[in-house]
C-alpha positions as CSV (number, residue, x, y, z in Angstrom):
1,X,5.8,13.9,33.2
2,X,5.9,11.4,30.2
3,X,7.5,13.6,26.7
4,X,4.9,12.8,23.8
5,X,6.4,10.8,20.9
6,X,7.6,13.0,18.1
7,X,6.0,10.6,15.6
8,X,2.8,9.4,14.4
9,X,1.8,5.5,13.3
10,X,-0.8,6.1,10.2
11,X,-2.1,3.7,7.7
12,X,-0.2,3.2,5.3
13,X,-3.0,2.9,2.5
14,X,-3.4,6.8,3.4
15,X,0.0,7.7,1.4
16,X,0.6,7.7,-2.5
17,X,3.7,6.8,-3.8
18,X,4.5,10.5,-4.2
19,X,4.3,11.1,-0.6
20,X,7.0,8.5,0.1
21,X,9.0,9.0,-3.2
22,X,11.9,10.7,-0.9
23,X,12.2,7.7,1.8
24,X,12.4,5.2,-1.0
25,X,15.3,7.3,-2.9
26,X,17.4,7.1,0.8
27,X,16.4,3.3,1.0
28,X,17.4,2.9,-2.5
29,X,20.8,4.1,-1.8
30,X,21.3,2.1,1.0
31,X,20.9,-1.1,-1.3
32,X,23.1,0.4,-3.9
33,X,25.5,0.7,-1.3
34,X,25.4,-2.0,0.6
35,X,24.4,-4.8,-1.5
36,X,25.1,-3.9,-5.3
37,X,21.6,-3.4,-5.6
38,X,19.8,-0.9,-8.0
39,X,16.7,-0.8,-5.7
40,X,14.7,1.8,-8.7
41,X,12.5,-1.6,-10.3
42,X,11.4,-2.6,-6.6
43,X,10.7,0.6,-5.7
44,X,8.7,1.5,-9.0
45,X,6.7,-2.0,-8.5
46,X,6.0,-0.8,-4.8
47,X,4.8,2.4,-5.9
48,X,2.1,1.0,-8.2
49,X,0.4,-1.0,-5.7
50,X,0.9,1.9,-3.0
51,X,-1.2,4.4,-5.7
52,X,-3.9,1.8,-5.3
53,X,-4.2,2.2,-1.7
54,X,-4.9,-1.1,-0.7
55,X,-1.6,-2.2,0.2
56,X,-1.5,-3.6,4.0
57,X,1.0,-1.7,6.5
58,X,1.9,1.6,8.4
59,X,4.1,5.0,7.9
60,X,6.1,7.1,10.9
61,X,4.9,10.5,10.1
62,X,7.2,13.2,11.6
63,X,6.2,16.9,11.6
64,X,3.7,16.3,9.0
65,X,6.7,14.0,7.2
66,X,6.3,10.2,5.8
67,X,10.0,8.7,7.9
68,X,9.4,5.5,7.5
69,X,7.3,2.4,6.6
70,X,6.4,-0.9,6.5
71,X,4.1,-3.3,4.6
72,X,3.2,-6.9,3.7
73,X,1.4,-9.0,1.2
74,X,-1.0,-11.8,1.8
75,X,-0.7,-15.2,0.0
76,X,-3.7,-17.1,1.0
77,X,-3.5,-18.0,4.9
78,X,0.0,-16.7,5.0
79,X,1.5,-12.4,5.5
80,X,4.9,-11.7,3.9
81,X,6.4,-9.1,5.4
82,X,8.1,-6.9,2.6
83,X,10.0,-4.3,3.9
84,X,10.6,-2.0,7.2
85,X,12.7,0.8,6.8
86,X,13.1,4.2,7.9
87,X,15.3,7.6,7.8
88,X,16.1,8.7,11.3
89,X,15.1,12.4,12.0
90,X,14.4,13.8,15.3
91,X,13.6,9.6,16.4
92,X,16.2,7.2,15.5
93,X,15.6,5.0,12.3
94,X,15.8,2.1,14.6
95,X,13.3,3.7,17.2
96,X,10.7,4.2,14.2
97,X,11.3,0.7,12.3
98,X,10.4,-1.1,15.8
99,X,7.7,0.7,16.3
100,X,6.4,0.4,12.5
101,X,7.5,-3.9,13.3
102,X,5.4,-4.0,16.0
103,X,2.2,-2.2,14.9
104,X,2.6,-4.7,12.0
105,X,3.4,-8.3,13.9
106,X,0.3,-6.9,16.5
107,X,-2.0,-6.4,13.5
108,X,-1.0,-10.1,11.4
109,X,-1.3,-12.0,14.3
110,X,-4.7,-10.7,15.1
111,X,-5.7,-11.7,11.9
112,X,-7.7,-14.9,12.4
113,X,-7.5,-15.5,8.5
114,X,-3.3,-15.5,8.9
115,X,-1.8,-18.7,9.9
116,X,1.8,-17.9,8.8
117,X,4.0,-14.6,8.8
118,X,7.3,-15.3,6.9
119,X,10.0,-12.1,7.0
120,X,13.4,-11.8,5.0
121,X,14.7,-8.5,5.8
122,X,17.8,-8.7,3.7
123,X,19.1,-5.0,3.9
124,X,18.6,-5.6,7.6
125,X,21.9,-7.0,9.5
126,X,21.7,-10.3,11.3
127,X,20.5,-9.5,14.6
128,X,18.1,-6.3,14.0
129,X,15.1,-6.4,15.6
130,X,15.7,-9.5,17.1
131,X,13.9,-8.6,20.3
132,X,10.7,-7.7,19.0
133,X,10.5,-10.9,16.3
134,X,11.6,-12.7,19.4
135,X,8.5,-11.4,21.8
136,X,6.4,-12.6,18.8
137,X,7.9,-16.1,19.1
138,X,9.3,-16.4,15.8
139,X,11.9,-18.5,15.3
140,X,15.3,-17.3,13.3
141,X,17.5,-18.8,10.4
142,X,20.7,-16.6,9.9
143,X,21.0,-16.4,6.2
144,X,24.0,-15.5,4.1
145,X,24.5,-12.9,1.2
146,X,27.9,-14.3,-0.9
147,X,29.4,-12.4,-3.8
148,X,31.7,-13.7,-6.3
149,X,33.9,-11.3,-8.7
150,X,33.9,-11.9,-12.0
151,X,36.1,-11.2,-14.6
152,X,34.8,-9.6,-17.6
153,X,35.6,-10.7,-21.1
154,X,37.1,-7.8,-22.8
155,X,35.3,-6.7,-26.2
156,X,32.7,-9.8,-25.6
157,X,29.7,-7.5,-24.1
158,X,26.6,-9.0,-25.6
159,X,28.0,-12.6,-26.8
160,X,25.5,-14.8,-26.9
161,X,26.4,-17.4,-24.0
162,X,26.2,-21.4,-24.5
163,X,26.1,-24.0,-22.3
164,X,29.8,-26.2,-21.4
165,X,29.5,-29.0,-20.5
166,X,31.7,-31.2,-18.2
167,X,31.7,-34.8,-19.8
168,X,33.5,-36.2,-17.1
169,X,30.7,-35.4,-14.9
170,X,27.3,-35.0,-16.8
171,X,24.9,-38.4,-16.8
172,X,24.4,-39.4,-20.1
173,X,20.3,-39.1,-19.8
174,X,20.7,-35.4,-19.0
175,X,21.9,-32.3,-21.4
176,X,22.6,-28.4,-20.2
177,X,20.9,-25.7,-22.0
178,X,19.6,-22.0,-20.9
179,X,16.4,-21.8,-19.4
180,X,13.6,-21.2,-22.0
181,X,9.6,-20.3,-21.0
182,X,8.6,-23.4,-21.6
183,X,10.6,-24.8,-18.4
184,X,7.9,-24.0,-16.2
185,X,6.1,-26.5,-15.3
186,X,8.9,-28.7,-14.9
187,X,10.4,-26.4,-12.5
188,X,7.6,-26.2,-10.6
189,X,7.7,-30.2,-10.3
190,X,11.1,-30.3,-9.4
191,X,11.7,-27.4,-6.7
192,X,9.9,-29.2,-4.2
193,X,11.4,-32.5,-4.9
194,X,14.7,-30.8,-4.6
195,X,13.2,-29.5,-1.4
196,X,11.5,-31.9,0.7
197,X,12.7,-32.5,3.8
198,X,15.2,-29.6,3.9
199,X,15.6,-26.7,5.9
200,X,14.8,-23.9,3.3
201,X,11.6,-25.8,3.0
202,X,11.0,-24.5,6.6
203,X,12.1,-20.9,5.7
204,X,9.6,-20.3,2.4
205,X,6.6,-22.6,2.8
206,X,6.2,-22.0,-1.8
207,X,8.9,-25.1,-1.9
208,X,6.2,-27.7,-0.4
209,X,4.4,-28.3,-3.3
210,X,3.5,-27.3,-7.1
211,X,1.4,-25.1,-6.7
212,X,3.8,-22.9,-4.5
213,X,6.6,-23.5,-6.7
214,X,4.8,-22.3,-9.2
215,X,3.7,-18.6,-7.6
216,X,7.5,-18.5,-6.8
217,X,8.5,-18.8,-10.2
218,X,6.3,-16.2,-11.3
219,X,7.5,-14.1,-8.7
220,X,11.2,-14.0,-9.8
221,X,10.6,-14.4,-13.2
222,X,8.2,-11.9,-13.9
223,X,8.5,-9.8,-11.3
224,X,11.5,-7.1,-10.7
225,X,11.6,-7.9,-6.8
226,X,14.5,-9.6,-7.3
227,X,16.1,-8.1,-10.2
228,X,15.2,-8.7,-13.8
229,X,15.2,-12.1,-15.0
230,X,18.0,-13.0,-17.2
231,X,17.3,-15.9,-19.9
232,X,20.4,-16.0,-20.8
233,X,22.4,-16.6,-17.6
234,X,19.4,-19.0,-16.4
235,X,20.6,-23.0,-17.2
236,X,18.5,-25.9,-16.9
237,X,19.9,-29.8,-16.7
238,X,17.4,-31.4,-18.7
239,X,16.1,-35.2,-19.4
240,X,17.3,-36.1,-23.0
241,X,14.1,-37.7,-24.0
242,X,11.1,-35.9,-21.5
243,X,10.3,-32.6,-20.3
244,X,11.1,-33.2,-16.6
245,X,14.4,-31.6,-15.0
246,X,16.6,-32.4,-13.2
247,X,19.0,-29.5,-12.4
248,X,17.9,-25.6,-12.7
249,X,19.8,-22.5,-12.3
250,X,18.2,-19.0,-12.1
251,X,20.0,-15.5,-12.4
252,X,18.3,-12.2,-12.6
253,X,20.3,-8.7,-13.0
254,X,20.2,-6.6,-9.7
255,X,22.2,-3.7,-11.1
256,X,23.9,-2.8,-14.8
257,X,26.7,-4.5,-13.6
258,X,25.5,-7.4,-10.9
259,X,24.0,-10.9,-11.6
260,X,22.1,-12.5,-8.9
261,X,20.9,-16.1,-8.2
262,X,17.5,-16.3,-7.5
263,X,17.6,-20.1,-7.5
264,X,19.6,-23.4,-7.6
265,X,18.7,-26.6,-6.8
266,X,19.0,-30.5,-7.9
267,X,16.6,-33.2,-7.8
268,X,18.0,-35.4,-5.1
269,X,18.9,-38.5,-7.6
270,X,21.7,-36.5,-8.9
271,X,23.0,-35.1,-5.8
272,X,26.9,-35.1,-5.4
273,X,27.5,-35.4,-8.6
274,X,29.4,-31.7,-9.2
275,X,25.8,-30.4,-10.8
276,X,25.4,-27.8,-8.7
277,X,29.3,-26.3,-9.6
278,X,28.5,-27.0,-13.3
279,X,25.3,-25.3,-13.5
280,X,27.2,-22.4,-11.5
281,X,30.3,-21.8,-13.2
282,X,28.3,-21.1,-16.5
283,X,26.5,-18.6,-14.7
284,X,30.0,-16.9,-14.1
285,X,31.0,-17.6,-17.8
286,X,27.5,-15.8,-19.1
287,X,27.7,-13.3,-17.3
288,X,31.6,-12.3,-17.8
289,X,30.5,-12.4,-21.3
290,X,28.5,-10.1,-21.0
291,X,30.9,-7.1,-19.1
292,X,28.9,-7.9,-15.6
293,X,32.1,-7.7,-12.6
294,X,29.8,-9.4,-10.1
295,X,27.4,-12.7,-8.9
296,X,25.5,-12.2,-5.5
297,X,22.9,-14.9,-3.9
298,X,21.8,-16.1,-1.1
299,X,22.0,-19.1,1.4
300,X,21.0,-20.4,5.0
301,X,24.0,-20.7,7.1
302,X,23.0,-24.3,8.0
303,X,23.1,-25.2,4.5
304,X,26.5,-26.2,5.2
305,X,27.8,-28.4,2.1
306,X,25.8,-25.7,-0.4
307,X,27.6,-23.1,1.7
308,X,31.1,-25.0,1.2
309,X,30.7,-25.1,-2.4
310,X,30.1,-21.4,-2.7
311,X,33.4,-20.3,-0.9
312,X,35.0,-23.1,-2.8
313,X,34.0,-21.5,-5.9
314,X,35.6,-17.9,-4.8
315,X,32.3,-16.7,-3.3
316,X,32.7,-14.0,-0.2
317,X,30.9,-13.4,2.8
318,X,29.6,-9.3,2.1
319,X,26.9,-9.6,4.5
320,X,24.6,-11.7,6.8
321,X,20.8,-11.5,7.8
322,X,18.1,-13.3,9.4
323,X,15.2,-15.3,7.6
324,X,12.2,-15.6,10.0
325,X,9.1,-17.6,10.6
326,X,6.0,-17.8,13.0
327,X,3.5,-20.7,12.4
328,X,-0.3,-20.3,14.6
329,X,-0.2,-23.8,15.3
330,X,3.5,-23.4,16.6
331,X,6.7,-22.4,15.7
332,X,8.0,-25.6,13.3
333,X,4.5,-26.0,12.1
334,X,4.3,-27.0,8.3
């Protein structure tokens, strides 16, 4: 005789934040530890929208006790999968965040209004859950979390940082200075020129146009899901005599202590040029003036000569996971 399942699968727009305050303390630890995250402005942003109970996704509910969840957000014809986590008690974390996975690819692509489900799991490790994304036919990019340590200036904590410049390098068109609110639209014009064509382009469907950029600028700028934008570790190569960019560099504070790039890219006519290093090392030079001990990001393992600068520049490999994509129309759709 079949044992009943300890758990239950609710909706998740049942629970307040309140009710799940406890699972998001143990996930936030696990980010703290893990990644040098401070998980707390995610979590608080996570627990507005969950008090307005509209949030799509599902809880494990064990003996009357929220163990884990999942949820998503909807951009247009396209899901983003936010988050799956859960706190093993009498069924195994990994047990409950299948079952939570499931219930939630089963539910998005029955959707007829979703066309595209992108998922970046980063606390998850390369591998996790790859059988159930892989019954689902979504196809995987490996994706790699660096971290660089940094040295900090002693008795320089709040310097005001400025832009160095390489001479020998930098086109004479084109000056380096921090990254100022009225960059926008610029950077929206240039992210997917830097883009097109390229494999990332494949992994976050904002880089195909303007109008994506755009919502992906807001995201990390404004938005804590990513840390807390930093102005003044955030550089921009810009046209002497225009508005338009060609070079940006984004960096947002994950922790007291941690910097993280949310974004680097070059329009292609100044590719191989040493841009990318420039715009990086000032990043490192902000920030050590400023007492933070380390930079994190972010890159597709494919990405091989973005990748080789990186470790040239003393990045380290602290942790690897998996960037994944299903398309309706199939699976390299665009």
């Amino acid at each position: 005789m079949a044992t009943a399942p300890n758990y239950e699968v609710l909706d998740l727009r049942h629970f307040s934040a309140a009710s799940l305050r406890e699972l998001l303390e143990i996930e936030g630890r696990i980010w703290n530890q893990r990644l040098s995250w401070d998980y707390r402005p995610s979590a608080n942003l996570l627990s507005q929208y969950l008090d307005t109970r509209v949030l799509p996704g599902f809880v494990t509910v064990e003996g009357g006790k929220p163990t884990g969840y999942t949820f998503c957000v909807y951009e247009g014809v396209k899901a983003v999968i936010g988050g799956v986590f859960a706190a093993g008690t009498r069924t195994p974390a990994a047990v409950q965040e299948a079952i939570l996975l499931r219930h939630m690819l089963e539910m998005l692509q029955n959707s007829p209004d979703v066309d595209r489900i992108e998922s970046q799991l980063l606390l998850h490790p390369h591998g996790a859950l790859n059988a159930i994304f892989a019954e689902a036919e979504f196809i995987a990019y490996p994706r790699l979390f660096l971290e660089q340590k940094l040295d900090p200036t002693p008795g320089q904590k709040h310097a005001a940082p400025t832009a160095i410049e390489n001479p020998s390098i930098m086109p004479s068109e084109l000056k380096l200075r921090l990254w100022t609110p009225e960059d926008y639209a610029a950077a929206a014009r240039l992210i997917p020129a830097a883009y097109q064509g390229h494999l990332d382009s494949q992994i976050n469907d904002q880089y195909h146009n303007e109008a994506g950029a755009r919502r992906f600028l807001h995201n990390i700028v404004r938005f804590p899901g990513c840390g807390v934008f930093d102005s003044t570790s955030s550089f921009v190569l810009a046209h002497q005599h225009s508005n338009e960019l060609a070079g940006i560099v984004l960096c947002s504070r994950v922790r007291e202590d941690v910097g993280h790039i949310t974004q680097i890219c070059i329009h292609p006519a100044y590719w191989r040029r040493g841009l990318g290093k420039l715009l990086l090392e000032n990043v490192s030079r902000a920030l050590e003036g400023t007492g933070l001990r380390s930079l994190t990001l972010t890159v597709t393992k494919e990405n091989r000569n973005a990748v080789q600068l990186y470790f040239s520049l003393g990045f380290k490999l602290r942790h690897t996971f998996d960037a994944r994509v299903w398309n309706r129309q199939g699976l390299h759709a665009i």
